[in-house]
C-alpha positions in Angstrom: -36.7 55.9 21.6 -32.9 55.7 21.8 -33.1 54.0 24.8 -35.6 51.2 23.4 -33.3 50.5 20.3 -29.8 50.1 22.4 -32.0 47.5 24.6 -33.3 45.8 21.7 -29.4 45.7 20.5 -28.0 44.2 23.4 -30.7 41.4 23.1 -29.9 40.5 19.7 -26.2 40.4 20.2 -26.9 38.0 23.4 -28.9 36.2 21.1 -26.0 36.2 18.4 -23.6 34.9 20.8 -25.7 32.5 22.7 -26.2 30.9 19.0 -23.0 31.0 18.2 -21.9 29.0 22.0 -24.2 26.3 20.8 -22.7 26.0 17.0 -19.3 25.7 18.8 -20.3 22.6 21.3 -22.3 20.9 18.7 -19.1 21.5 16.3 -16.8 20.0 19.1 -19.4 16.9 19.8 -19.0 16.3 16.2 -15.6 16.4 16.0 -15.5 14.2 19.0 -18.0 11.5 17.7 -15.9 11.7 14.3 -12.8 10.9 15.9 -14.4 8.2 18.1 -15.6 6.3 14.8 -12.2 7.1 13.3 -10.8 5.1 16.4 -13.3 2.5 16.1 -12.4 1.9 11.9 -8.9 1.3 12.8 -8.9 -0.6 15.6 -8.8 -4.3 16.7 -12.1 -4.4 19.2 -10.3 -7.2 21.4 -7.1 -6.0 21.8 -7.2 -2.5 21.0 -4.0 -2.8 18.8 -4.5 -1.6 15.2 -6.3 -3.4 13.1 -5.2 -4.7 9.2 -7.3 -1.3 7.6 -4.1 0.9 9.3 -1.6 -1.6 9.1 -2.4 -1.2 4.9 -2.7 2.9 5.4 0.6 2.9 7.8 3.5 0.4 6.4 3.5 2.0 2.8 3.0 5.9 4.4 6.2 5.4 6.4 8.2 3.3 3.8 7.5 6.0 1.3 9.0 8.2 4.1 11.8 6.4 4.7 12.8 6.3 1.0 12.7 9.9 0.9 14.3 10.8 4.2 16.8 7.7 3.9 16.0 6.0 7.2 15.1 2.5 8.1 11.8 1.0 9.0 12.0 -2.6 10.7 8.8 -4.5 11.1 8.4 -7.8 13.1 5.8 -10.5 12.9 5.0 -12.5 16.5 2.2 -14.7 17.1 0.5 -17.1 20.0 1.8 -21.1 19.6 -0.2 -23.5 19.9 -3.0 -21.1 19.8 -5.8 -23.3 18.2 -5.1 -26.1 20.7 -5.4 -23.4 23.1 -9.1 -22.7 22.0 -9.8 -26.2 21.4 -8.6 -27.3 25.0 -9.3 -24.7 27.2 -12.3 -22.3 24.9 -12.3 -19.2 23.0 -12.7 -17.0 26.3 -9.4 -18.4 27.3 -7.8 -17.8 23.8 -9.5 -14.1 23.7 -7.7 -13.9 27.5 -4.3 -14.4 25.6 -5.0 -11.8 23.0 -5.8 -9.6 25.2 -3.5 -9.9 27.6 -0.8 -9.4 24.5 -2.7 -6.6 22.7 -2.1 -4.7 26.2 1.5 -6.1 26.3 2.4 -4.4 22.9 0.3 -1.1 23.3 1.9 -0.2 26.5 5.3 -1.3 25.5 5.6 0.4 21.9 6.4 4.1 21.1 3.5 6.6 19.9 5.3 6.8 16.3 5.5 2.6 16.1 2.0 0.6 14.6 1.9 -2.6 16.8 -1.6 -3.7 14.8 -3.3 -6.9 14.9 -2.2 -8.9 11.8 -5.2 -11.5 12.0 -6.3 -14.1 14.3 -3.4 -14.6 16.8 -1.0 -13.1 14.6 0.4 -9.5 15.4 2.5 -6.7 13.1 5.0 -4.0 14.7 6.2 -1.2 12.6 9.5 0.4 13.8 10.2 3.7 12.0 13.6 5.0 12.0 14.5 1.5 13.9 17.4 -0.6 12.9 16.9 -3.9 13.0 19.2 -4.9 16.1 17.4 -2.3 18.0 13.9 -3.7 16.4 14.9 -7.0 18.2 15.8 -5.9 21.5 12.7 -4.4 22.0 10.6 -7.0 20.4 12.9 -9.4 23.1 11.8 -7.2 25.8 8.2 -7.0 24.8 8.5 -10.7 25.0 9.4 -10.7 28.3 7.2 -8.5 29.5 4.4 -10.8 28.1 5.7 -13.6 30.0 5.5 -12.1 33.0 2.4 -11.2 32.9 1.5 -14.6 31.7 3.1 -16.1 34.8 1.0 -13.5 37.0 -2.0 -14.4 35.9 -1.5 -18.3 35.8 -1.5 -18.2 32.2 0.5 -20.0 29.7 1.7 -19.9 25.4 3.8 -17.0 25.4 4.4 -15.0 22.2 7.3 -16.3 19.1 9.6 -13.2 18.4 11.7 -13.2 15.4 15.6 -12.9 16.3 16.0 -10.6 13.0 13.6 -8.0 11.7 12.8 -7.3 8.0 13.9 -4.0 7.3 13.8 -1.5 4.7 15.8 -0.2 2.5 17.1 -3.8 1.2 17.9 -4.8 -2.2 14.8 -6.7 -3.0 10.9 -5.9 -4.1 8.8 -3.3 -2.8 6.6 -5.5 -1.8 5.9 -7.1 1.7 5.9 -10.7 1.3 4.6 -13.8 3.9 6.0 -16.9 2.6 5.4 -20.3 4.2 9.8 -21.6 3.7 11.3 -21.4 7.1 14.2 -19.5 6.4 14.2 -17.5 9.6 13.9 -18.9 13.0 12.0 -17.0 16.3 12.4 -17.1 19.8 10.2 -18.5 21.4 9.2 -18.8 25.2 8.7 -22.4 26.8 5.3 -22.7 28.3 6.6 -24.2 31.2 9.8 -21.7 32.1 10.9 -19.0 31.2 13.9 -20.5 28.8 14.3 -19.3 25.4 14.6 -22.3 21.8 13.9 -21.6 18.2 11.1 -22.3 16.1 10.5 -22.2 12.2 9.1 -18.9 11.1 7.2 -17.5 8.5 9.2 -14.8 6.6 8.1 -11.5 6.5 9.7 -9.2 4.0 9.3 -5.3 3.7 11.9 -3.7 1.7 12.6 -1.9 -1.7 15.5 -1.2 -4.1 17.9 1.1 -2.7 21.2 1.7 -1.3 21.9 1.1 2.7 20.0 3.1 5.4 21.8 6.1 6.2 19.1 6.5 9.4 20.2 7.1 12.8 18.9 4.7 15.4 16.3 5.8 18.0 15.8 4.7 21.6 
């Protein structure tokens, strides 16, 4: 009788566990699918940048942050030239080549904490926390180049316009991030046919809030 009832225990506690093995997979595959649709809300299907739904969660998260930690946070606009004669010359499967080819450009060449997010159409966003501006531009520059690059090596042309000055925050104007059509700042911009750099009008992009200068250190 003993005997019987230990038997019968150590089934039930097999049981027990082998039930509880299966809540814990189906708990992990759930977490898994959850983080896969997360992935698939927030980003850009083409390019595999961020889409605009983070770009809106992201830029005010981190220049809340950097109000209260006093740091800076430079963002930079860049976008394709000529991009609709592109598709209208050569079709949308060489324009989707272009973003492509970019959107792997500026995920490969950013830092886990920066946002490079896909702005709309041919038009890209890069968030720089804790990035001065000079050092914003630099690595925008060398993003730039890398782009061309790989342009040239895989016969493709209409390289990227980089602005020579990020917006940055804090500044002394509106909370608010503004695109304005004037042409008050001017991007670099890489000739389709070398690898020579001219200026361009640019739309102005402003991020910034009232408040005193940054008192952020700059990060490599």
């Amino acid at each position: 009788m003993v005997l019987r009832n230990i038997t019968q225990r150590h089934r039930n506690e097999l049981e027990i566990r082998n039930i509880n093995e299966r809540l814990v997979t189906q708990i992990r595959e759930i977490e898994s699918l959850h983080m896969e649709l997360r992935e698939q809300a927030i980003r850009d299907g083409l390019t595999g940048l961020f889409n605009r739904r983070y770009l809106d969660e992201v830029l005010p998260r981190e220049l809340e942050r950097a109000a209260y930690e006093h740091n800076t946070v430079s963002v930079v606009m860049i976008d394709i030239d000529h991009f609709k004669t592109i598709n209208d010359d050569r079709g949308h499967r060489e324009g989707d080549r272009l973003l492509a080819l970019l959107g792997d450009v500026l995920r490969h060449g950013t830092r886990s904490n920066d946002a490079a997010c896909r702005y709309g159409g041919e038009e890209f966003l890069l968030v720089f926390p804790e990035v001065v501006p000079e050092t914003a531009l630099e690595r925008t520059e060398s993003l730039r180049k890398s782009y061309a690059t790989r342009l040239r090596a895989e016969g493709l042309q209409a390289p990227p316009r980089c602005p020579p000055a990020s917006p940055h925050f804090p500044s002394t104007r509106s909370p608010m991030m503004r695109c304005s059509a004037p042409p008050t700042r001017r991007s670099t911009r890489l000739r389709p046919t070398d690898a020579t750099a001219s200026t361009s009008p640019k739309r102005r992009i402003a991020a910034d809030r009232s408040g005193g200068p940054a008192s952020g250190r700059r990060r490599s």
